[in-house]
N, C-alpha and C positions, 0 to 999 in steps of 0.2 A: 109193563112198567117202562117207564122211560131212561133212555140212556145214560146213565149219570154224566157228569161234566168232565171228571177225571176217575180215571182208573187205575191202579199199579197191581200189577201182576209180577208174583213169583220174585220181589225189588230184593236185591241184596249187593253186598257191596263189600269187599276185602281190602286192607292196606297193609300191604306185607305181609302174607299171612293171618292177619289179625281182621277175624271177623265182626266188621262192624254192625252192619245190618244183614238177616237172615230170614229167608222167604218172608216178605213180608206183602199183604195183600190188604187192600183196601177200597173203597169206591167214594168218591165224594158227589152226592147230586147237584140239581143247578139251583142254585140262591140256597145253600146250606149254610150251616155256622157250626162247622167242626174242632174237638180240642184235639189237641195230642197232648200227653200229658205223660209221666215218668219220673223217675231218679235223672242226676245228672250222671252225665256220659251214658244214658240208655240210647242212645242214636237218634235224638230229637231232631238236632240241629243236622247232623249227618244227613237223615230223611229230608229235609228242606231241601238242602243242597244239593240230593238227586232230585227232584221233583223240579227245581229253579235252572238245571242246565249246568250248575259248580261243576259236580262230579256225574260219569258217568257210568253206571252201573254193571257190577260184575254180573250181575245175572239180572234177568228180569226185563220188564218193560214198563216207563208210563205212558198212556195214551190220554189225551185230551184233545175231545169233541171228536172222538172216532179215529186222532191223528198219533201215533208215534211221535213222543215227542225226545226220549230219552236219548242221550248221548249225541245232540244235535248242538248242544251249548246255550251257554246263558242267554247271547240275544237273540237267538231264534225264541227261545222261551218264550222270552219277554212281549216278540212281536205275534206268538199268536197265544197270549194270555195270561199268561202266569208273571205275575208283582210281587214283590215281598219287601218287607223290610228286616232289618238286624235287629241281634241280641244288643250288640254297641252301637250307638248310633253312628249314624254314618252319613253325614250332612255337609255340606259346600259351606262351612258355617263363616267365610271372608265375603260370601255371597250374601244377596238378599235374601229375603223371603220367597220372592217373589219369583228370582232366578234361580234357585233349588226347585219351586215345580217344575217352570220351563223347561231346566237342563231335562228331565224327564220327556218333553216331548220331540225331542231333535229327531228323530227318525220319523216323526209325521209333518214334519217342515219339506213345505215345496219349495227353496228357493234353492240354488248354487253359491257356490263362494263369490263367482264374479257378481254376481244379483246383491248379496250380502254389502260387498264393497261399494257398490255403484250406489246402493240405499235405493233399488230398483221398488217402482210402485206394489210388483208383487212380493219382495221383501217388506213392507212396512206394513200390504194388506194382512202376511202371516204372521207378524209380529205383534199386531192388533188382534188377531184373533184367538195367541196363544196365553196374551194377556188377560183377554177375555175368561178365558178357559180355565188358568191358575187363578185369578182372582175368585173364580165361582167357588171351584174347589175349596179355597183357604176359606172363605165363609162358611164350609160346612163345618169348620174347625176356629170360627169366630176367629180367625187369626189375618182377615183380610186386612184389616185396619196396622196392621203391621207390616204390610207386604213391604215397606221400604225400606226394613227394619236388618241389618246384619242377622244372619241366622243365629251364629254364635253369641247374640247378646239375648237372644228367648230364655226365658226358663224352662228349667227341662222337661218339665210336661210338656209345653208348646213346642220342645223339640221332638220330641216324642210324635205329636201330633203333624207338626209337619212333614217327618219322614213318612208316615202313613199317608197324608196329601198327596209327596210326591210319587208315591208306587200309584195312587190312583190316576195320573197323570197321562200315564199308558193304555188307560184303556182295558186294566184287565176283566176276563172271567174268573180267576181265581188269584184272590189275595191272600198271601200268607207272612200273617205274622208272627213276628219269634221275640217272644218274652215283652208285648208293649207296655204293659204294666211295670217292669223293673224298674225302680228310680222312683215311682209314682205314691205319694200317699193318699190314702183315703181318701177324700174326694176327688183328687186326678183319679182315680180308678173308678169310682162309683161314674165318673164323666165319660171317660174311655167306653163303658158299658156301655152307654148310652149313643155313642159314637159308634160303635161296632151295629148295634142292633139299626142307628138311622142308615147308614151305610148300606146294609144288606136292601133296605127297602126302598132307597131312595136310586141306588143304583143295579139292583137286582144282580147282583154278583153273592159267588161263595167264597166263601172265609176259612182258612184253614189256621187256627189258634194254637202257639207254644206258650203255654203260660205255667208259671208255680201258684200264683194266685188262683186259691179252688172256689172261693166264693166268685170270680169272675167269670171264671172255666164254667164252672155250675147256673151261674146266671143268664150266659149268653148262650152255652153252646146245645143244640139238640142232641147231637150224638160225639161220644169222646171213647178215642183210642186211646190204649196205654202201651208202653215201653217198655222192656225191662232185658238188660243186656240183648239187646238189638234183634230182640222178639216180639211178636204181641203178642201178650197176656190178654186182655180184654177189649171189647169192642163193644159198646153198647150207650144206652141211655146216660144221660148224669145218676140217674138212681140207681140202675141196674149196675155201674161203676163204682160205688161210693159202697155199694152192698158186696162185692165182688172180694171172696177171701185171699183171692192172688195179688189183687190192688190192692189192698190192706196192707196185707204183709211185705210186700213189695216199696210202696209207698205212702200209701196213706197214713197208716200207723192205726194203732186204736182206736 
């Protein structure tokens, strides 16, 4: 079998005493569409943020693409693969459109500050090309046409949508989003689906999904982990989950 894209082994995590996550182990392959799913406070968003570089884990390791990645920090993360977006958005929203991707690509900018200032030819060539780059992206989110647009005047679907743009900005192998649905009615969701699944195939990346929404969780993801006071309960298919008497009781409900 092939290596998966990410791995956590043995991942736990303390804050003062208070055990957040505990041994917690998981594998995610390459071009998956994984949920995590739970109660709130079962350590969903905790797990993100050992996995993104936030925090660094009292026990355990993650490895992504054969590499140690844990307790190296956020931009290390970021530069070899792991994007995410928030529970709250969190958007340049006095900026454009168009400069909320951008700002996502400054560590793959070849130019200096003094190049910057001078408006040197190889500053305008990367400034053209990173235009290029965010413009493509926001059309995969029909939001090009607004690239000139203050971020804060979108609707918040479209904001929704654009913070997902910008984590793709980086270039990741594993995207992980945390709650993109929240805010969203009915059809921004049924849309979002639909976004998750072109994404996977368009860019051949894995997706790691915090959602309360279960008809999206169920819609999109192959395989979904559950949470529950900073354990996993369950690991399995969307069916093999939804049948599962510990996810029932735990969260699902009847």
């Amino acid at each position: 079998m092939a290596e998966p894209l990410l791995r956590a082994e043995h991942l736990g995590i303390s804050f003062r005493g208070l055990r957040a996550l505990d041994d917690v182990n998981f594998s995610i392959p390459q071009g998956a569409v994984m949920g995590l799913i739970g109660p709130n406070g079962a350590g969903k968003t905790t797990l993100f943020n050992l996995l993104t570089g936030v925090y660094t884990p009292t026990d355990g390791t993650v490895t992504l693409d054969g590499e140690v990645i844990s307790g190296k920090g956020m931009r290390y993360t970021v530069r070899h693969g792991i994007s995410r977006t928030f529970q709250n958005i969190r958007l340049f929203k006095d900026m454009t459109v168009l400069d909320n991707v951008k700002a996502a690509m400054h560590d793959g900018m070849h130019y200096n500050l003094l190049e910057s200032v001078l408006k040197t030819r190889r500053f305008w060539l990367e400034e053209e090309n990173a235009d290029s780059r965010a413009l493509e992206l926001l059309a995969v989110f029909d939001l090009d046409k607004k690239a000139d647009m203050r971020a804060g005047n979108l609707p918040y679907g479209q904001q929704r949508k654009l913070e997902i743009a910008r984590a793709l900005a980086t270039n990741p192998k594993l995207l992980c989003l945390d709650e993109p649905a929240a805010g969203m009615n009915n059809t921004e969701t049924r849309e979002l689906m639909e976004t998750i699944a072109f994404i996977r195939q368009k860019f051949g990346i894995s997706i790691l999904l915090i959602e309360h929404d279960m008809p999206l969780v169920m819609g999109v993801c192959e395989r979904i982990m559950v949470l529950d006071y900073g354990k996993v309960i369950a690991d399995g298919t969307p069916d093999e989950v939804r049948a599962d008497p510990r996810v029932i009781e735990a969260y699902l409900g009847g």
